[in-house]
MARPA-106561 format. One record per residue (C-alpha): x, y, z. Coordinates in Angstrom, 1 decimal, decimal comma. Each point is the difference from the previous one (the first is absolute). Example, Ala and Ser with C-alpha at 12.3 -4.5 7.8 and 13.67 -1.06 7.14 Angstrom:
2
VOTOR|12,3|-4,5|7,8
VOTOR|1,4|3,4|-0,7
***
This chain:
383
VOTOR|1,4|30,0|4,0
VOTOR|0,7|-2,8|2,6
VOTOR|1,8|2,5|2,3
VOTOR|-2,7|2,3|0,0
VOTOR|-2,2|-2,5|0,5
VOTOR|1,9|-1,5|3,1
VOTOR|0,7|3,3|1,4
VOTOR|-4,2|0,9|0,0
VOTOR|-0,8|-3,1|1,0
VOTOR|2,3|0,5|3,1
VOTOR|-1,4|3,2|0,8
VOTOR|-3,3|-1,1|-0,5
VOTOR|0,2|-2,7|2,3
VOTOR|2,0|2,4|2,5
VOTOR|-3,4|2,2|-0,1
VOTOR|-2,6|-2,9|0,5
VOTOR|1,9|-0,1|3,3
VOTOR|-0,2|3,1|1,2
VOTOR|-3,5|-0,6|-0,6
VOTOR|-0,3|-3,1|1,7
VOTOR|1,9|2,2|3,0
VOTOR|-2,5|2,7|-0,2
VOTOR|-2,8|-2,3|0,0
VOTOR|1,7|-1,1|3,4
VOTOR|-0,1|3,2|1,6
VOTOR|3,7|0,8|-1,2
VOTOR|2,1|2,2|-1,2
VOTOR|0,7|1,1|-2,9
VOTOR|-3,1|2,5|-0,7
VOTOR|-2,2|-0,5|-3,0
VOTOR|1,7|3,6|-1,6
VOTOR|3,6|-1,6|0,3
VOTOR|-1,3|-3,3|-1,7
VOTOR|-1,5|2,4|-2,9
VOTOR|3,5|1,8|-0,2
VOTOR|1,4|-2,9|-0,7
VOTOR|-3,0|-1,4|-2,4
VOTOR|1,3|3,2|-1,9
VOTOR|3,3|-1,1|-0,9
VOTOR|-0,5|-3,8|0,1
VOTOR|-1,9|1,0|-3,6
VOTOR|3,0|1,4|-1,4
VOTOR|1,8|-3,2|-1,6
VOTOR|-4,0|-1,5|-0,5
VOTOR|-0,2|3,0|-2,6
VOTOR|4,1|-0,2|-1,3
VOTOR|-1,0|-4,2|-0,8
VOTOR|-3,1|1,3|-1,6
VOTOR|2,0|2,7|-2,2
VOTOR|2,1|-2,7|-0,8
VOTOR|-2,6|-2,4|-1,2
VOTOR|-1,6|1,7|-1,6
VOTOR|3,1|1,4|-2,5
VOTOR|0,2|-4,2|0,0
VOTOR|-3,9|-0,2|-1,4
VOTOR|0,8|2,8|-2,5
VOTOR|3,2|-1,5|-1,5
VOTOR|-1,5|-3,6|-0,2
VOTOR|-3,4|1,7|-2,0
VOTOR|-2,4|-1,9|3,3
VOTOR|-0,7|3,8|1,4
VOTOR|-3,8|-0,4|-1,7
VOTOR|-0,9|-3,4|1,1
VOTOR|0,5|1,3|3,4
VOTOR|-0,5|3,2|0,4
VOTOR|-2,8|-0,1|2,4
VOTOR|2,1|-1,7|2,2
VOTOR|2,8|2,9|-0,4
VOTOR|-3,0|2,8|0,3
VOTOR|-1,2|-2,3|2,9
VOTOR|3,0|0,0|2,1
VOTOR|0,6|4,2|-0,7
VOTOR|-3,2|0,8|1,4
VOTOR|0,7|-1,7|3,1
VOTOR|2,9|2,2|0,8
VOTOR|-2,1|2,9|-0,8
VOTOR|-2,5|-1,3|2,1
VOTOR|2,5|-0,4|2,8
VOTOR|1,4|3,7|0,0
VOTOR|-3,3|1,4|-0,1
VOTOR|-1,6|-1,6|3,2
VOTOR|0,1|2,3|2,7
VOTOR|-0,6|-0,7|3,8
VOTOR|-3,1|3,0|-0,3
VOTOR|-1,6|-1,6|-3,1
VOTOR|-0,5|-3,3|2,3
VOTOR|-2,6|1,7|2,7
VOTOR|-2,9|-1,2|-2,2
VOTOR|1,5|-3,2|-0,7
VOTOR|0,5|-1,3|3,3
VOTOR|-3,9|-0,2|0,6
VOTOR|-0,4|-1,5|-3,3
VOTOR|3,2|-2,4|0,3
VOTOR|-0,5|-4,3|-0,1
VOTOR|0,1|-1,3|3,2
VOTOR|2,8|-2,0|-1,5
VOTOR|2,2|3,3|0,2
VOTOR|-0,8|1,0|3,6
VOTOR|1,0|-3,9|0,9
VOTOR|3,1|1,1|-1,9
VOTOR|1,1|2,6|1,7
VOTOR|-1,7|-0,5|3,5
VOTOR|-0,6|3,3|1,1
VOTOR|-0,5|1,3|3,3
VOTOR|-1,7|2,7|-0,5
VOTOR|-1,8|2,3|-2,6
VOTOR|3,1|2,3|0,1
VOTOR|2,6|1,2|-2,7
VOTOR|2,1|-2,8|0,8
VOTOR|-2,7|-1,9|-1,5
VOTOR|-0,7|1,8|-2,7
VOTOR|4,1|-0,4|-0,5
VOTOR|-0,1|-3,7|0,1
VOTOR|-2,9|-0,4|-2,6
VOTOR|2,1|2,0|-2,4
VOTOR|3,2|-1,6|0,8
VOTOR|-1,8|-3,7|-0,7
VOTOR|-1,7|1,1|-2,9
VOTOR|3,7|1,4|-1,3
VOTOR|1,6|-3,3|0,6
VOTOR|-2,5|-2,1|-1,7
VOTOR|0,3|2,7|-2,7
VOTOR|4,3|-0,9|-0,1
VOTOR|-0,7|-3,5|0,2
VOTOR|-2,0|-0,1|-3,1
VOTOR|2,0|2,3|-1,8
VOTOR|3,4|-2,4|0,5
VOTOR|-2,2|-3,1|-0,8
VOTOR|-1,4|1,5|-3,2
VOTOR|3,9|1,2|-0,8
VOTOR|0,4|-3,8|-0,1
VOTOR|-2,7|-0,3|-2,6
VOTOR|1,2|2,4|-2,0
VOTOR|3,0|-1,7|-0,4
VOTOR|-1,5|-3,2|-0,1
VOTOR|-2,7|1,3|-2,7
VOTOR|2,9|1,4|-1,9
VOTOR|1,4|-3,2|-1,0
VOTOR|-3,1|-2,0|-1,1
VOTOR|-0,1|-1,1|-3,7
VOTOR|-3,1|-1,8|-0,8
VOTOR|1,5|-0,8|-3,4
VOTOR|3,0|-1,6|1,4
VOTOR|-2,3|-2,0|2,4
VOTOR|-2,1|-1,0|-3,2
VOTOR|3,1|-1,3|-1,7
VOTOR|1,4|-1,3|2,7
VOTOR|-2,3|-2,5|1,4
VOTOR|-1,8|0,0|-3,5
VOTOR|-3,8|1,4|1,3
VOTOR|-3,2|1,2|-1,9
VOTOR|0,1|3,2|-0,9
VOTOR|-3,4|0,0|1,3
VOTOR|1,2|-0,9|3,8
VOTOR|2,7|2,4|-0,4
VOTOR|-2,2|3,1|-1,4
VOTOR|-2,5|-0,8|2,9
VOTOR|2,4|0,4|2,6
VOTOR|1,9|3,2|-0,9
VOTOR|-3,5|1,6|-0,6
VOTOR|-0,8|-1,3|3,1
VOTOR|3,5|1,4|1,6
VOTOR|-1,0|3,5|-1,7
VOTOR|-3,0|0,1|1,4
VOTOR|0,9|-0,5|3,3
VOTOR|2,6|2,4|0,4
VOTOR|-2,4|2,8|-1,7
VOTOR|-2,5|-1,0|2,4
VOTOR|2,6|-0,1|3,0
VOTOR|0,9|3,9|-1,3
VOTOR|-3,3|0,7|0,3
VOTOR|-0,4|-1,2|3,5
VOTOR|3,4|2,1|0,7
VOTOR|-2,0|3,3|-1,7
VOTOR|-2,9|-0,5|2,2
VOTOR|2,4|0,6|3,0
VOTOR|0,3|3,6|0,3
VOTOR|1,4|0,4|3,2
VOTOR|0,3|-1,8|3,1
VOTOR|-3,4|-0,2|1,1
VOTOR|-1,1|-1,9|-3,0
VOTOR|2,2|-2,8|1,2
VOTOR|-1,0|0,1|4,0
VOTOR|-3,9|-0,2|-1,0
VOTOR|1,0|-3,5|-1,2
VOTOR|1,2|-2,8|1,5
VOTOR|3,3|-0,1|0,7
VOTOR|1,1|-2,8|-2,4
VOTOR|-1,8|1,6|-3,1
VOTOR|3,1|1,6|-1,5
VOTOR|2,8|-2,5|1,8
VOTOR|-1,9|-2,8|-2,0
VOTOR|-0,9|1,8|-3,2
VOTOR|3,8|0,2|-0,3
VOTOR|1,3|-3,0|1,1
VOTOR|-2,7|-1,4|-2,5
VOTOR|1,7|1,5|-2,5
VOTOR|3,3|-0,8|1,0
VOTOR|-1,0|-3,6|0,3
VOTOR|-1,3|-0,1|-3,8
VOTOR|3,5|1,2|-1,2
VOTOR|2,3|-2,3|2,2
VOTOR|-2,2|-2,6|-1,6
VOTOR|0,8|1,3|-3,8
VOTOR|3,7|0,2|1,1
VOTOR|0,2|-3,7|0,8
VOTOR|-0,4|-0,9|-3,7
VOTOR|3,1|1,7|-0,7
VOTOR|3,1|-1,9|-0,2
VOTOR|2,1|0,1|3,3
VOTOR|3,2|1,3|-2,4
VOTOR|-1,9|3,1|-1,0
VOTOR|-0,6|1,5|3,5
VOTOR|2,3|1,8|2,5
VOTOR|1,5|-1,4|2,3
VOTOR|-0,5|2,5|2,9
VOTOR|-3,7|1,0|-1,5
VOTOR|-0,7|-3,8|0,4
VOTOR|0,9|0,7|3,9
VOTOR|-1,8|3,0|0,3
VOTOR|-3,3|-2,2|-1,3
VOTOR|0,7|-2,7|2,4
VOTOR|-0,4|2,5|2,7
VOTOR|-3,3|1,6|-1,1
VOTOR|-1,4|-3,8|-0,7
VOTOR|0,7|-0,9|3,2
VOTOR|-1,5|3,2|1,2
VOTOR|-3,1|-1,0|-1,7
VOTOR|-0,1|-3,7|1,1
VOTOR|0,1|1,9|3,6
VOTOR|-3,3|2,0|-0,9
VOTOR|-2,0|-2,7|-1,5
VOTOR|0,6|-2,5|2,8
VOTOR|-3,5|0,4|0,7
VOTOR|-2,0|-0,9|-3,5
VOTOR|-0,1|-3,6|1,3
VOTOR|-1,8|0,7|3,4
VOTOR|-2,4|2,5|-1,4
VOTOR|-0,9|-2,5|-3,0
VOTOR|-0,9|-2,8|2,8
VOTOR|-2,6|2,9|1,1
VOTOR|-1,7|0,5|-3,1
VOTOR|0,0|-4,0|-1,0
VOTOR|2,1|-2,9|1,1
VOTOR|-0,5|-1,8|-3,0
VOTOR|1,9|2,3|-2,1
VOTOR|2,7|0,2|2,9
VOTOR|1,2|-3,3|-0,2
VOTOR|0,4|-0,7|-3,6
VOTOR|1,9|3,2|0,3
VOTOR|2,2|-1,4|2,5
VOTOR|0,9|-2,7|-1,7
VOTOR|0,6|1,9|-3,4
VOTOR|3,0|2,3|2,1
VOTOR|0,8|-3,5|2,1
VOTOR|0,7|-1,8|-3,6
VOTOR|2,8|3,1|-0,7
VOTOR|2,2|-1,7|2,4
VOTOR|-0,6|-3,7|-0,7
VOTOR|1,7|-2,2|-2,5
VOTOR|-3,5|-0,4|-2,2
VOTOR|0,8|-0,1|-3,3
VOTOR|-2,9|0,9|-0,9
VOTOR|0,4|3,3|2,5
VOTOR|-0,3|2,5|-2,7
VOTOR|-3,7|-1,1|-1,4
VOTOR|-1,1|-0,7|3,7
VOTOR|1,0|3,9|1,2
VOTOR|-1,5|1,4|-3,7
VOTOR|-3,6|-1,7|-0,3
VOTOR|-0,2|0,7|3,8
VOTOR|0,6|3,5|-0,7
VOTOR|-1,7|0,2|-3,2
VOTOR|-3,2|-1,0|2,0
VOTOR|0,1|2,1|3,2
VOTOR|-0,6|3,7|-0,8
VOTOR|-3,2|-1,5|-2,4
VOTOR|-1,2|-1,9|3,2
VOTOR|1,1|3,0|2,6
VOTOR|-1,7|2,6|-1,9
VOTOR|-3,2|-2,1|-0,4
VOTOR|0,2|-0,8|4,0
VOTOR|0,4|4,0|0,5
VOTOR|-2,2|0,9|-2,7
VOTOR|-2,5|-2,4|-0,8
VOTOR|-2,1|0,6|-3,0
VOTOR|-3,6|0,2|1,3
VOTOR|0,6|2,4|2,3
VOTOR|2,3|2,3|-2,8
VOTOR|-2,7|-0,4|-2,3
VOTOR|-2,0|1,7|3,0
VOTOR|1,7|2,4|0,8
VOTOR|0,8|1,3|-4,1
VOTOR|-2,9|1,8|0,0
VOTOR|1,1|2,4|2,6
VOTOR|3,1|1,3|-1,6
VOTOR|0,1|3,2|-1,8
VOTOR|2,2|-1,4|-3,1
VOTOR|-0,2|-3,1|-0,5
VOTOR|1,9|-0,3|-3,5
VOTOR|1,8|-3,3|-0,1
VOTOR|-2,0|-1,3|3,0
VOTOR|-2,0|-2,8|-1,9
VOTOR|0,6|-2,5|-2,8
VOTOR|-2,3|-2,1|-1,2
VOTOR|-2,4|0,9|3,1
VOTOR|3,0|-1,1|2,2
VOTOR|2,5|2,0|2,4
VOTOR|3,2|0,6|-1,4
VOTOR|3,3|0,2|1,5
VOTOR|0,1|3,1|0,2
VOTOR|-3,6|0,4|2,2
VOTOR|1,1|-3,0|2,1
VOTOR|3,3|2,3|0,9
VOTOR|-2,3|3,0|0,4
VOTOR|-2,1|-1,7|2,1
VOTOR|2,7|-1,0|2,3
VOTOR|1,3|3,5|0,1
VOTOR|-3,2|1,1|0,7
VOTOR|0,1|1,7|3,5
VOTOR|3,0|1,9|-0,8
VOTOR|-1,0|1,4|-2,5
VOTOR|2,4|0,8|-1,9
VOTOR|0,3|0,3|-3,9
VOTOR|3,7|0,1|-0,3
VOTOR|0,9|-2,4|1,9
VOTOR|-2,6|-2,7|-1,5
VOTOR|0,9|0,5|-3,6
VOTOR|3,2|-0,6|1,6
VOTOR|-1,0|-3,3|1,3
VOTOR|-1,7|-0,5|-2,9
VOTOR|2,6|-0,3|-1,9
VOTOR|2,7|-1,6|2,0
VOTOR|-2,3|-2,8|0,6
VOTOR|0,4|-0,1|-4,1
VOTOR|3,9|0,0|0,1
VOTOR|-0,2|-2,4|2,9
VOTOR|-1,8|-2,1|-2,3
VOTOR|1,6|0,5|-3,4
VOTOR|3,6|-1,0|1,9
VOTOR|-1,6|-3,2|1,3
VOTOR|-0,7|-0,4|-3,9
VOTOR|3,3|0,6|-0,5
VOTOR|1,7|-2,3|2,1
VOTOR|-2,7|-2,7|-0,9
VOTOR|1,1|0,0|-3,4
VOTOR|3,6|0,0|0,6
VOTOR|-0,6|-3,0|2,3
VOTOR|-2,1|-1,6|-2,8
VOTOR|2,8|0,3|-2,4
VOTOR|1,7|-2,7|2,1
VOTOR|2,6|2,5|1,0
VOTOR|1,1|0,1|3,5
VOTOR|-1,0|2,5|2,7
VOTOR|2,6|1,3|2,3
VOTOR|-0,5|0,4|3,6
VOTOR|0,4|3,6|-0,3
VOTOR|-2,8|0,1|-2,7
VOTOR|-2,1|-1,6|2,1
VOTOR|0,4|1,5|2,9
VOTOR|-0,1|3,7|-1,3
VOTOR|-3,9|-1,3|-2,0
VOTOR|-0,9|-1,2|3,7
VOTOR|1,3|2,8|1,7
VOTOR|-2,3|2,3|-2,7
VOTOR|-3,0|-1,9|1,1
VOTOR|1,0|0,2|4,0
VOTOR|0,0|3,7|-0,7
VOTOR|-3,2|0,1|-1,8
VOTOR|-1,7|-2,3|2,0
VOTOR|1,1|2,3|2,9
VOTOR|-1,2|2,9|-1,4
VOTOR|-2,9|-0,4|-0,9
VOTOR|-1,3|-2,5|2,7
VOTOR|0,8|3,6|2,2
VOTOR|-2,2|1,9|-2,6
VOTOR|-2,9|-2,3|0,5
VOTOR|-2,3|1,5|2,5
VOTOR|0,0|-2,8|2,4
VOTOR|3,4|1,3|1,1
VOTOR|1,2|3,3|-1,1
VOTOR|-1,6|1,9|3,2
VOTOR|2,2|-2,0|2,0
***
């Protein structure tokens, strides 16, 4: 599986070139670049054969099988898409898709590149979510259980929570028939529904002991993290736009990771812990949820004791793109995001000592969430 990876991941990157030449007013064309999109997805779909005779033999094939179905219907998606089925599109395409691919003009080069970046987002996700697969594949919530002797409560809550989201992350992936369905959004919908997901796994797979992973796997994951670092640079800056005062105690919580506190651990947790309560209060507040409740067609699950839930505070946020999928998908990876916080709270609490890895894979989940859904909010996602 690692040299397939390596080997897509190379011609991946090859192809984001040629983009970035195209882009530049160079060759190669955007057909060639789709040639070569073609057979680039080759050893994506060989690592995903392989994985998944891995999920069948180790019995995890039904915990994840959204994932698997996920990742399946992207390739079909990508042979499907046709230059001619992109005319209507184009009109209908995010501005953040045109700023992709710069075009010149309304010509069938144009129409070429659209389908050629939509393609490549389409192979980026579907090597990331090969990761998770793999990742997925080798999480025991029983062994973590026993092995840093948790609740069953806390452990329940977080694999329901895990379930949940990956259903609802197939469900966003079912809604995509076709490559229009991903242009009408903004660009970073899909990237960051999936490195989302990605995120939440790498997390799991730091509570497993070092001796029990691969050696070259653990190298394929140090690539991809430091991919996502590289995406989420930004969750910082746009955090300082929507409230300072939850900035800098933020700061400070991913500043303590590389200080000699000893008290690092409970610092980065309860700063955690706190933020995505105070963030989607700042984003969402409740009087003007409660206000806007009455509006909504179904509101099942909106109210609780005459207050917003979670779930109508995501909504709300979601609001202006609205979307279904992809806010029951928020939804509940807000949950997860939550539940491994628990998690790693209790371990913490057990007086058993964090590792820099584990904390920097649950900070690294909350970079990711705070960067996704701070470009949900409506405040920035026409940008």
């Amino acid at each position: 599986m690692p040299d397939d990876f390596k080997t897509a991941k190379t011609a991946l990157a090859k192809l984001h070139q040629d983009m970035e030449a195209i882009n530049m007013l160079a060759r190669p064309s955007y057909l060639s670049v789709i040639e070569q999109m073609e057979r680039t997805l080759e050893p994506i779909r060989r690592q995903q054969l392989k994985i998944g005779r891995a999920l069948e033999m180790s019995g995890a094939a039904a915990r994840i099988k959204e994932i698997v179905s996920a990742n399946q219907h992207w390739h079909e998606v990508i042979k499907q898409a046709t230059v001619t089925s992109l005319a209507e599109s184009l009109a209908a395409a995010h501005q953040s898709w045109l700023e992709h691919i710069k075009p010149v003009q309304y010509d069938f080069s144009e129409l070429s590149g659209l389908q050629a970046s939509a393609k490549l987002v389409l192979c980026d996700a579907s090597l990331r979510l090969s990761a998770t697969e793999r990742l997925m594949a080798g999480i025991d919530f029983e062994a973590i259980r026993s092995r840093f002797k948790i609740e069953m409560p806390v452990i329940s809550g977080l694999e329901s929570s895990i379930a949940h989201v990956t259903a609802s992350y197939g469900s966003l992936a079912e809604s995509i028939r076709e490559i229009s369905d991903i242009t009408r959004l903004p660009a970073f919908v899909l990237p960051g529904a999936t490195r989302e997901i990605y995120t939440t796994s790498f997390a799991l797979e730091t509570l497993r002991p070092e001796d029990e992973r691969d050696e070259e796997e653990t190298e394929t994951e140090i690539q991809l993290v430091a991919e996502a670092e590289l995406e989420t640079l930004g969750c910082i800056a746009l955090l300082q736009q929507v409230d300072p005062g939850l900035a800098r105690p933020y700061i400070g919580a991913r500043d303590a990771l590389h200080g000699n506190n000893a008290d690092r651990s409970r610092h980065i947790l309860s700063s955690l812990r706190e933020l995505w309560n105070h963030l989607l209060r700042r984003l969402a507040p409740e009087d003007l949820v409660a206000a806007w409740i009455p509006g909504i067609a179904n509101q099942k699950d909106l109210l609780h004791e005459g207050k917003p839930t979670r779930r109508a505070k995501v909504l709300y946020v979601c609001r202006e793109l609205n979307n279904d999928p992809l806010t029951e998908f928020l939804t509940h990876d807000t949950r997860a995001l939550v539940k491994l916080i628990e998690l790693f709270n209790r371990v913490h609490e057990l007086e058993i000592e964090l590792t820099d890895e584990q904390l920097r894979a649950i900070l690294l989940k909350t970079d990711s969430w705070l960067m996704y859904i701070l470009q949900i909010s409506p405040s920035n996602f026409h940008k």
